[in-house]
NURODREN-220450 format. One record per residue (C-alpha): z negated, x negated, y negated; residue number from 1; residue in one letter. Coordinates in nm, 4 decimals, padded with zeros to 6 digits. Example, Ala and Ser with C-alpha at 12.3 -4.5 7.8 and 13.67 -1.06 7.14 Angstrom:
BEGIN
<r><z>-00.7800</z><x>-01.2300</x><y>00.4500</y><n>1</n><res>A</res></r>
<r><z>-00.7140</z><x>-01.3670</x><y>00.1060</y><n>2</n><res>S</res></r>
//
This chain:
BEGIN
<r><z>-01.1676</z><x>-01.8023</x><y>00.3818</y><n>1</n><res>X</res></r>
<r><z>-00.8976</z><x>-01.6694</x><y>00.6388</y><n>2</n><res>X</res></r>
<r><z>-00.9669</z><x>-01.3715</x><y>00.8598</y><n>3</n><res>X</res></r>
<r><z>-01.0788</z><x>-01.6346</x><y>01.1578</y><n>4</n><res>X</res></r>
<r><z>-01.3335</z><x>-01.7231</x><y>00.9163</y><n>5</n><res>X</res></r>
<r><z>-01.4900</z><x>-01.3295</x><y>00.8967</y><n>6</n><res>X</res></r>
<r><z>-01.4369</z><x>-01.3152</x><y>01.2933</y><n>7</n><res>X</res></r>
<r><z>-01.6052</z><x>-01.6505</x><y>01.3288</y><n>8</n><res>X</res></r>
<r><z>-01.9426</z><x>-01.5378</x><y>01.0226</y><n>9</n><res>X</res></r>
<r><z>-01.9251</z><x>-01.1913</x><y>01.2856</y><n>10</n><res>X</res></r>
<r><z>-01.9563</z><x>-01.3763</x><y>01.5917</y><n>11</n><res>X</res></r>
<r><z>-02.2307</z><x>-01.5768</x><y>01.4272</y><n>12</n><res>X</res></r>
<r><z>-02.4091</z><x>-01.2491</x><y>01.3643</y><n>13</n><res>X</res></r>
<r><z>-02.3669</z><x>-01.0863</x><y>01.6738</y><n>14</n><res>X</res></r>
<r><z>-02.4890</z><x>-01.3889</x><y>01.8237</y><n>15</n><res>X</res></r>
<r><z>-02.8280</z><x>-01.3895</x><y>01.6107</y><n>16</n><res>X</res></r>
<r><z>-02.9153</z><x>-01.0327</x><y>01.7180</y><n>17</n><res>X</res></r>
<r><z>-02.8351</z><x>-01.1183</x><y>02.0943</y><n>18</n><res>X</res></r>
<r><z>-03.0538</z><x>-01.4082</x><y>02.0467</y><n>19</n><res>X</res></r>
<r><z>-03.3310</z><x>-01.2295</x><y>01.9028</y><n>20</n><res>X</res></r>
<r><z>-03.3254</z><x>-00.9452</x><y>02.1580</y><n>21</n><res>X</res></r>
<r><z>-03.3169</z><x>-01.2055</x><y>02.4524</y><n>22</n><res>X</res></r>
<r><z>-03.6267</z><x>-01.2760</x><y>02.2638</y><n>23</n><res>X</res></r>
<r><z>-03.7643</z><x>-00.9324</x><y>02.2639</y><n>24</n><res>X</res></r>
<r><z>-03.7652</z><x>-00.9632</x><y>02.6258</y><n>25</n><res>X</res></r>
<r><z>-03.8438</z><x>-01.2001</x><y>02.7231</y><n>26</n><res>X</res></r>
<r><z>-04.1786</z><x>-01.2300</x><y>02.5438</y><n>27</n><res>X</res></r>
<r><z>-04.2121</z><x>-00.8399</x><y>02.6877</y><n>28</n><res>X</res></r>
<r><z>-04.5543</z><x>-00.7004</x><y>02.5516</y><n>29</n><res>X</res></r>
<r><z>-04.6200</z><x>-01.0166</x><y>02.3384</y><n>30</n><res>X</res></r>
<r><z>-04.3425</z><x>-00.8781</x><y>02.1174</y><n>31</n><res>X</res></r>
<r><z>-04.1193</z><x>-01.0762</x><y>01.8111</y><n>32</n><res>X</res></r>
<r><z>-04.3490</z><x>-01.2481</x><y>01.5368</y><n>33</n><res>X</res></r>
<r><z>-04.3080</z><x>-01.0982</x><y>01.1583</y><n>34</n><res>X</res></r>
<r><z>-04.1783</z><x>-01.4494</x><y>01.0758</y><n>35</n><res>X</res></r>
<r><z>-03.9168</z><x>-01.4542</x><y>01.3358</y><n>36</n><res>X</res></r>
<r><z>-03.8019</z><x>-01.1025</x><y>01.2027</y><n>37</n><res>X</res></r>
<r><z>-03.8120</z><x>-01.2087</x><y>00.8795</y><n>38</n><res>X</res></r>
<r><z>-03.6111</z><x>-01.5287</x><y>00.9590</y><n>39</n><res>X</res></r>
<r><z>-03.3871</z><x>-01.3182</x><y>01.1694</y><n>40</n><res>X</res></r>
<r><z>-03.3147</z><x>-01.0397</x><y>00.8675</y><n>41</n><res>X</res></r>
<r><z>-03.2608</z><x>-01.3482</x><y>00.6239</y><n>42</n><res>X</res></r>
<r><z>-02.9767</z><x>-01.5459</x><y>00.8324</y><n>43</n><res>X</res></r>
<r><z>-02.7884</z><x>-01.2223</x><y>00.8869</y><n>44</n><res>X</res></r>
<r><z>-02.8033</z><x>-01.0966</x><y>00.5365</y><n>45</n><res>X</res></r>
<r><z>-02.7121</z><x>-01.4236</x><y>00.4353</y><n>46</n><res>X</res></r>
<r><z>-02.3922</z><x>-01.4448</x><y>00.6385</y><n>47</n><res>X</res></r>
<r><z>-02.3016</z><x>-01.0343</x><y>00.5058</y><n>48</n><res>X</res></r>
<r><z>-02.3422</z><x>-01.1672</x><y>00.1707</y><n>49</n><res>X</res></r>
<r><z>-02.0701</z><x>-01.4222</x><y>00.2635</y><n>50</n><res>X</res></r>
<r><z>-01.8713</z><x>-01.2384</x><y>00.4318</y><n>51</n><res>X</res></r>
<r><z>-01.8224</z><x>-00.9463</x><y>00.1487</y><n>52</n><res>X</res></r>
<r><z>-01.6003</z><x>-01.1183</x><y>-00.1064</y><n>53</n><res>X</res></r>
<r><z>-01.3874</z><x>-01.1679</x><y>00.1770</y><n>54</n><res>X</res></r>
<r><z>-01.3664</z><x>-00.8869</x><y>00.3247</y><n>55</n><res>X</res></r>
<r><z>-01.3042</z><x>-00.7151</x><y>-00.0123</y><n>56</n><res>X</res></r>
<r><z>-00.9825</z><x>-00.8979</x><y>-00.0509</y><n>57</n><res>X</res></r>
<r><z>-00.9060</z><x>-00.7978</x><y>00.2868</y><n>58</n><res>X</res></r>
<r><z>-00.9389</z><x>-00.4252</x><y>00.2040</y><n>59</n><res>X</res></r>
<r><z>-00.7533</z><x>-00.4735</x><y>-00.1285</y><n>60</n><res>X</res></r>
<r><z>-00.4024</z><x>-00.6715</x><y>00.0718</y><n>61</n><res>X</res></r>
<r><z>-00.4467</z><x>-00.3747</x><y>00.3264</y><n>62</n><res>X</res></r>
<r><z>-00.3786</z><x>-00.1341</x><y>00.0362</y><n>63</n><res>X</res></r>
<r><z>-00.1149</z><x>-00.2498</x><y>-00.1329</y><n>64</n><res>X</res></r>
<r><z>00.0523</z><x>-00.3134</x><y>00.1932</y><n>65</n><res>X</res></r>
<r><z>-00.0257</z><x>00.0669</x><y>00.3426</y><n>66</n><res>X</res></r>
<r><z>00.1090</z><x>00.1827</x><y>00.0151</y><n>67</n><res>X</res></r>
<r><z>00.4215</z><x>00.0062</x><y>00.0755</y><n>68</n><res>X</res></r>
<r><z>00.4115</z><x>00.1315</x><y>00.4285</y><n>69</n><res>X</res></r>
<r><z>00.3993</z><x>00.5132</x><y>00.2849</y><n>70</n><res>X</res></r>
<r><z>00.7112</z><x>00.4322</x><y>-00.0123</y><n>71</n><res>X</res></r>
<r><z>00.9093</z><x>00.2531</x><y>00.2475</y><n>72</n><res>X</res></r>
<r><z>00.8795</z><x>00.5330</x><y>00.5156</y><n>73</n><res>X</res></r>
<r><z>00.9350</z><x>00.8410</x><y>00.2957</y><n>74</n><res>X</res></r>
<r><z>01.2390</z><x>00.7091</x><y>00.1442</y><n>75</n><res>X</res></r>
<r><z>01.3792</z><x>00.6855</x><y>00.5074</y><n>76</n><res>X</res></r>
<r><z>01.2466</z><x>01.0625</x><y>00.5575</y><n>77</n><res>X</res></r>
<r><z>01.3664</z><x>01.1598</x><y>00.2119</y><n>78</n><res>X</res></r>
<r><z>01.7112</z><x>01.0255</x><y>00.2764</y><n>79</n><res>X</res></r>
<r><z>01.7055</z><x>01.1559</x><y>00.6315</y><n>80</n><res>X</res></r>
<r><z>01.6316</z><x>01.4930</x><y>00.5504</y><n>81</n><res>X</res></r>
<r><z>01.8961</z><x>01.4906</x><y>00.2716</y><n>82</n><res>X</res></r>
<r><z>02.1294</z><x>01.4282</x><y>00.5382</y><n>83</n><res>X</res></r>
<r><z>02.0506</z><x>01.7195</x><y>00.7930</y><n>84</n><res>X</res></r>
<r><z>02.0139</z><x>01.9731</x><y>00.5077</y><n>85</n><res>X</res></r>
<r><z>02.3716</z><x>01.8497</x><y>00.3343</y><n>86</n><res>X</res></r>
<r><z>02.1717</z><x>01.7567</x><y>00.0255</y><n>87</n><res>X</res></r>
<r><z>02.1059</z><x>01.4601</x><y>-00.2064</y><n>88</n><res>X</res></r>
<r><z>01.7732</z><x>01.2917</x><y>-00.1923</y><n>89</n><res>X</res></r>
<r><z>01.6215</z><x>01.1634</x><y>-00.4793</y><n>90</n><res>X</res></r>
<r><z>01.3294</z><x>00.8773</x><y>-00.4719</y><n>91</n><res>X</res></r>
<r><z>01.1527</z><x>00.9053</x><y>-00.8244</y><n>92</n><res>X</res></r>
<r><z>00.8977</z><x>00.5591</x><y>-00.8557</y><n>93</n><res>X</res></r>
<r><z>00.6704</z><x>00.4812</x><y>-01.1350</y><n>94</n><res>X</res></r>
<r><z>00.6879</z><x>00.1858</x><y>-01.3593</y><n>95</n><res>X</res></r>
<r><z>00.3166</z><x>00.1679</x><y>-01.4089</y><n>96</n><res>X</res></r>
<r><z>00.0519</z><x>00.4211</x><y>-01.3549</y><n>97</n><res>X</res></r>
<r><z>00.0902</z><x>00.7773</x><y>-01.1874</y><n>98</n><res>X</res></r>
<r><z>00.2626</z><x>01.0556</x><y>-01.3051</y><n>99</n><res>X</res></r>
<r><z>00.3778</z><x>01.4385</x><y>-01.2344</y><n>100</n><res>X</res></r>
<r><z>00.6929</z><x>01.4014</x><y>-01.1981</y><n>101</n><res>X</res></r>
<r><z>00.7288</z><x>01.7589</x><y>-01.0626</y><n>102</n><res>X</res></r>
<r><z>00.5146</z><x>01.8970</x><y>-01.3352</y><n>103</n><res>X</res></r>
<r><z>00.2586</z><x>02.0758</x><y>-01.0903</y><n>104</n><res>X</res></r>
<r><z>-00.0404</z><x>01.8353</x><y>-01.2720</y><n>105</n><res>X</res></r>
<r><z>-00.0626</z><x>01.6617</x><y>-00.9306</y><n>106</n><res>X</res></r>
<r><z>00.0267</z><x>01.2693</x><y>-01.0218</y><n>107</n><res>X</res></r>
<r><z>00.1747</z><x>01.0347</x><y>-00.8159</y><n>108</n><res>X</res></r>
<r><z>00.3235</z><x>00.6819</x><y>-00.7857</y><n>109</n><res>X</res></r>
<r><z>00.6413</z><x>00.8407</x><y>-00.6201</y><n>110</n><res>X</res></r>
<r><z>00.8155</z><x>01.1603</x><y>-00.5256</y><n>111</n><res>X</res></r>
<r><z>01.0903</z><x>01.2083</x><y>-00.3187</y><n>112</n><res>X</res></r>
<r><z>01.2757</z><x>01.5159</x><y>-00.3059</y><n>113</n><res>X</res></r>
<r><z>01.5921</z><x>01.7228</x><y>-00.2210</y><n>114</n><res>X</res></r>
<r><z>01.8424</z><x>01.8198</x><y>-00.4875</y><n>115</n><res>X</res></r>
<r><z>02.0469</z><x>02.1340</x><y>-00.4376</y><n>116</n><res>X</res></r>
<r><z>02.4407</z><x>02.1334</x><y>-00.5504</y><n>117</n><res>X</res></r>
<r><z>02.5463</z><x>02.0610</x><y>-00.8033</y><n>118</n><res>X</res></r>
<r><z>02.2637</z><x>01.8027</x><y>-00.7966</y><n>119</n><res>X</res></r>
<r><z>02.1213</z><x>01.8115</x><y>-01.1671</y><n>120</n><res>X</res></r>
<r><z>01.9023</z><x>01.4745</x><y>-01.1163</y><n>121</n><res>X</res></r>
<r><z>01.6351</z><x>01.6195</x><y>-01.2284</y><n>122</n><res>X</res></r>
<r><z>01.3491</z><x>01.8043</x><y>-01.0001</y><n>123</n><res>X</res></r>
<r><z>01.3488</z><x>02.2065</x><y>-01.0620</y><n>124</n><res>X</res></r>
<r><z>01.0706</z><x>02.3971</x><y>-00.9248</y><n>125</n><res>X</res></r>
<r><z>01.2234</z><x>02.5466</x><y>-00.5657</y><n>126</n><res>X</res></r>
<r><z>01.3043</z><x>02.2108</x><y>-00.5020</y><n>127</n><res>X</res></r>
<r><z>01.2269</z><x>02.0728</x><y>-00.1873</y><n>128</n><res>X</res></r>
<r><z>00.9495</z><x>01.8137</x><y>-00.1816</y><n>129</n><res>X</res></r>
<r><z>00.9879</z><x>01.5628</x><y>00.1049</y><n>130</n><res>X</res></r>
<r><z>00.7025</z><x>01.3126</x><y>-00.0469</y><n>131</n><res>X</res></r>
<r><z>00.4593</z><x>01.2144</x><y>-00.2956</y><n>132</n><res>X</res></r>
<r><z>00.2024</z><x>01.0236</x><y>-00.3024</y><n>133</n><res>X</res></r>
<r><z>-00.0554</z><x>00.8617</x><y>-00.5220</y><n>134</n><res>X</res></r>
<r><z>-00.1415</z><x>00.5948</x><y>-00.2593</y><n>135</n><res>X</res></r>
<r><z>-00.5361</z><x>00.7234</x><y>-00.3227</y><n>136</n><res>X</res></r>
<r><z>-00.5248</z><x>00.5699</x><y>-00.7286</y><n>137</n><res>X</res></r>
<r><z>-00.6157</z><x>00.2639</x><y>-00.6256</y><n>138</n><res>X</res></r>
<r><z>-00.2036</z><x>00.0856</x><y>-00.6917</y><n>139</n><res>X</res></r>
<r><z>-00.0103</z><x>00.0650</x><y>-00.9683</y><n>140</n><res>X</res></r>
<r><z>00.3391</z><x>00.0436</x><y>-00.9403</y><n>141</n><res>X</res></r>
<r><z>00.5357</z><x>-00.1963</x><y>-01.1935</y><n>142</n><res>X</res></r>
<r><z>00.9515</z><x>-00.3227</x><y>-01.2046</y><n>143</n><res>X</res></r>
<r><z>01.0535</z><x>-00.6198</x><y>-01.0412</y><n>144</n><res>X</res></r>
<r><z>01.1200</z><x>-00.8752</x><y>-01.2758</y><n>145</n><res>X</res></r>
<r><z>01.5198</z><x>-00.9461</x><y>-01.2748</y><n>146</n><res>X</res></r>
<r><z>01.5611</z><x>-00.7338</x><y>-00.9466</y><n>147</n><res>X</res></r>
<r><z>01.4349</z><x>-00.3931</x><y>-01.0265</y><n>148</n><res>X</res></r>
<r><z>01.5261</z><x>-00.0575</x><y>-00.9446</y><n>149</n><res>X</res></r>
<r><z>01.7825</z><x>00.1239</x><y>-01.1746</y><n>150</n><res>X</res></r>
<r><z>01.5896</z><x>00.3711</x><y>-01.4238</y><n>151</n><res>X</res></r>
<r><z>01.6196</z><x>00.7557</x><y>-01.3956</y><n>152</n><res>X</res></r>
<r><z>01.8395</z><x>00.9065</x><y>-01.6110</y><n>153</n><res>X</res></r>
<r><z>01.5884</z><x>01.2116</x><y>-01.6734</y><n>154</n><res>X</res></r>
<r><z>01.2684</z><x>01.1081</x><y>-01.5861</y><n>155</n><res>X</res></r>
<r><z>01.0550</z><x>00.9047</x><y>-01.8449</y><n>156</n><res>X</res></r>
<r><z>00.8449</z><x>00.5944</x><y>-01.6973</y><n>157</n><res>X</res></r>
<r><z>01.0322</z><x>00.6012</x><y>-01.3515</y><n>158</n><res>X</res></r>
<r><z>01.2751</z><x>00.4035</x><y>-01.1703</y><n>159</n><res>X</res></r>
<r><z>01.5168</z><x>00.5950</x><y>-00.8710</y><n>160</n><res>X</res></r>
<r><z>01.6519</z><x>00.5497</x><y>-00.5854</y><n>161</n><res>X</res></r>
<r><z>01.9739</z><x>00.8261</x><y>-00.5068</y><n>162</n><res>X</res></r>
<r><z>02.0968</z><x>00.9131</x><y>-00.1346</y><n>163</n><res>X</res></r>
<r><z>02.4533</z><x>01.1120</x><y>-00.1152</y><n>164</n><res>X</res></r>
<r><z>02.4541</z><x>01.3563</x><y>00.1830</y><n>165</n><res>X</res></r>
<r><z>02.5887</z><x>01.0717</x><y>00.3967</y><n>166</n><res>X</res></r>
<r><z>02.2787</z><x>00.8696</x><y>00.3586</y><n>167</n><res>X</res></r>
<r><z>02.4264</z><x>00.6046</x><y>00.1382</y><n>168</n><res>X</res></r>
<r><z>02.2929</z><x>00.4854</x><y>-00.1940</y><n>169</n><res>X</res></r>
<r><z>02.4683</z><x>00.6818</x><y>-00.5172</y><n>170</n><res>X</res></r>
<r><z>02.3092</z><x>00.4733</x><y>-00.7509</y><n>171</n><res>X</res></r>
<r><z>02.5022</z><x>00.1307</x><y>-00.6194</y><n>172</n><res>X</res></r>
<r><z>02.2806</z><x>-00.1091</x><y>-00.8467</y><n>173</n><res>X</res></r>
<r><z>01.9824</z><x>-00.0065</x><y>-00.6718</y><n>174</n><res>X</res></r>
<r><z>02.1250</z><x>-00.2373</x><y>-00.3791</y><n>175</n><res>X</res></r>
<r><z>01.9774</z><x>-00.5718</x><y>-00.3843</y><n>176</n><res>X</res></r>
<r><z>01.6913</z><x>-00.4555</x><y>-00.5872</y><n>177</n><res>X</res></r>
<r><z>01.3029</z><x>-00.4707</x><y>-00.5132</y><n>178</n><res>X</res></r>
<r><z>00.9791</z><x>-00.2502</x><y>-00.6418</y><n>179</n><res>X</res></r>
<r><z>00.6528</z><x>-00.3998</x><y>-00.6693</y><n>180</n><res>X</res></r>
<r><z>00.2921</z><x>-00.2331</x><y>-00.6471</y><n>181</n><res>X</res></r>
<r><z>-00.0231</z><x>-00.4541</x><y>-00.7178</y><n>182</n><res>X</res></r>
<r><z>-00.3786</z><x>-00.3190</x><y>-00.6355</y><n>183</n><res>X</res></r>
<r><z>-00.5731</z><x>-00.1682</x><y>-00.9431</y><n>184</n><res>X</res></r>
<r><z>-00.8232</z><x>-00.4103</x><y>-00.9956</y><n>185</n><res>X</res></r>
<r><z>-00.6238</z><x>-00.5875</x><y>-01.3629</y><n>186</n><res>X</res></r>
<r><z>-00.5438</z><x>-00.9168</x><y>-01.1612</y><n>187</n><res>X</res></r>
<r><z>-00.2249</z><x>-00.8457</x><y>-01.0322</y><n>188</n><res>X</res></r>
<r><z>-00.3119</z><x>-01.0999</x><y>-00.7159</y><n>189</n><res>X</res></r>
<r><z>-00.2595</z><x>-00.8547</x><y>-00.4407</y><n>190</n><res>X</res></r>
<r><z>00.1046</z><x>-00.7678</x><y>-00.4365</y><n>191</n><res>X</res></r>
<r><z>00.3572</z><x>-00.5996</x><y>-00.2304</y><n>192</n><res>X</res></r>
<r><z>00.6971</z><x>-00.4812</x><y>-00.2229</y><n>193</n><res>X</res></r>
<r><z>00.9904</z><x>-00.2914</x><y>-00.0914</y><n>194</n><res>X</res></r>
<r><z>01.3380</z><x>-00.4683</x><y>-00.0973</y><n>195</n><res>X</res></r>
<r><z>01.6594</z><x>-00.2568</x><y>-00.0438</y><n>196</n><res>X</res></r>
<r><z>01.8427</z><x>-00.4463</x><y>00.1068</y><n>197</n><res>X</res></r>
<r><z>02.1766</z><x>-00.2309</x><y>00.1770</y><n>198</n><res>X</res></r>
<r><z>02.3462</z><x>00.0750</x><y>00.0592</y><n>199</n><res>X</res></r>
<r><z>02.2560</z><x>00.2918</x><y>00.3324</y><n>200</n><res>X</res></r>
<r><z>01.9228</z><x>00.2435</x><y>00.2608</y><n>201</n><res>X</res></r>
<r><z>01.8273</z><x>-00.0522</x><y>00.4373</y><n>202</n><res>X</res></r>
<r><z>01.4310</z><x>-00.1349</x><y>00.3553</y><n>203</n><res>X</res></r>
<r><z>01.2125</z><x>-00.4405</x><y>00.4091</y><n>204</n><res>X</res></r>
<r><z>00.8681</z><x>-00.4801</x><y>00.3248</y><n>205</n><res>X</res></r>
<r><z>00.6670</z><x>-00.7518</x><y>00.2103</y><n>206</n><res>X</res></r>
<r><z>00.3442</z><x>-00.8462</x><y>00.0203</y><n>207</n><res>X</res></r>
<r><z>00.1564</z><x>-01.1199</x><y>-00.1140</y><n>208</n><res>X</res></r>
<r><z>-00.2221</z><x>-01.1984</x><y>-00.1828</y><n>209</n><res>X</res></r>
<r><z>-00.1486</z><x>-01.5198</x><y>-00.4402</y><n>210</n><res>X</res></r>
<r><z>00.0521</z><x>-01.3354</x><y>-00.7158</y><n>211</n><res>X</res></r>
<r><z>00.3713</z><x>-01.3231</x><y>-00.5528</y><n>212</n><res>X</res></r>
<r><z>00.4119</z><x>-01.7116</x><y>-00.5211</y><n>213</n><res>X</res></r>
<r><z>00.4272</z><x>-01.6186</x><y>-00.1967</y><n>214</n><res>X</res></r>
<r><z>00.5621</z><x>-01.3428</x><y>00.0175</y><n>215</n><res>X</res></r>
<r><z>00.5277</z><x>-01.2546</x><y>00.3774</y><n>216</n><res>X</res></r>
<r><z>00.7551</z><x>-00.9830</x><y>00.5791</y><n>217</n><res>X</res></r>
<r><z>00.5036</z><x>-00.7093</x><y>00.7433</y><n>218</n><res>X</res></r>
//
């Protein structure tokens, strides 16, 4: 079912209770039979019970595509900030499941941070922490077949994303290249993805609720 079909099983509820309290009164002190409640209570929970599965998937597209949201925005404000402090900016993303990249035991699907010169490529505590995020351990991050992001050079498990202090890309093969997330639920249906498109960072987001047969821009 599409989401016209949730709004139309809503409406459908809605409209049973307004019918139902028309009936309340109208009959005044006569009140509502126990069969009519009954009745009543049965058609609604009926239509909830149909309604869930779908608005389960719902929630599910809505997370992978808010986690996109988040990666997509804090490389901007990682690469941003790199540029009004004169530094590099450094997006570290997960292959697969979350990590501590900055080795404070907090684990995330991405970090995104400021390196000081001579950048080392590599995050030292004193660093400067733009981002990270975890997306609330509900995605899991994995490569893009054929198009994915170049791996780090010192960070196990991850793939990067490099801004000079002029807001370009240093790492020139991560142009043209994609990361996917999926939701954590071992089906790998609910998809989405950031593209780069450029070398200064250029970003467009997509997902996909079929496996990635196919994607829509967002």
């Amino acid at each position: 079912m599409e989401r016209s079909t949730i709004d139309a099983i809503t409406s459908a509820e809605e409209g049973i209770v307004k019918e139902y309290s028309m009936k309340l009164l109208i009959k005044g002190a006569k009140g509502v039979t126990l069969l009519e409640l009954v009745i009543a209570l049965s058609i609604v929970c009926l239509l909830a019970v149909l309604a869930a599965p779908e608005l389960s998937m719902s929630s599910k597209a809505a997370k992978v595509q808010d986690c996109a949201k988040r990666l997509a925005s804090d490389i901007t404000i990682a690469r941003d900030a790199g540029q009004a402090s004169g530094q590099r900016a450094l997006i570290v993303i997960s292959k697969d499941n979350q990590y501590s990249f900055a080795g404070n035991g907090v684990n995330e699907n991405f970090l995104a941070f400021l390196e000081p010169n001579p950048p080392t490529e590599s995050y030292a505590a004193g660093d400067t922490i733009v981002a990270q995020d975890s997306c609330d351990n509900l995605i899991v991050m994995m490569p893009t077949a054929g198009t994915a992001l170049p791996n780090c050079a010192n960070f196990a498990h991850a793939q990067c994303l490099e801004f000079s202090t002029l807001g370009t890309l240093l790492n020139t093969g991560a142009a043209d290249t994609s990361v996917q997330m999926t939701y954590n639920d071992g089906t790998n249906t609910y998809l989405a993805q950031v593209i780069v498109v450029s070398l200064t960072g250029h970003l467009q987001t997509q997902w996909s609720q079929n496996g990635g047969v196919t994607w829509l821009n967002f």
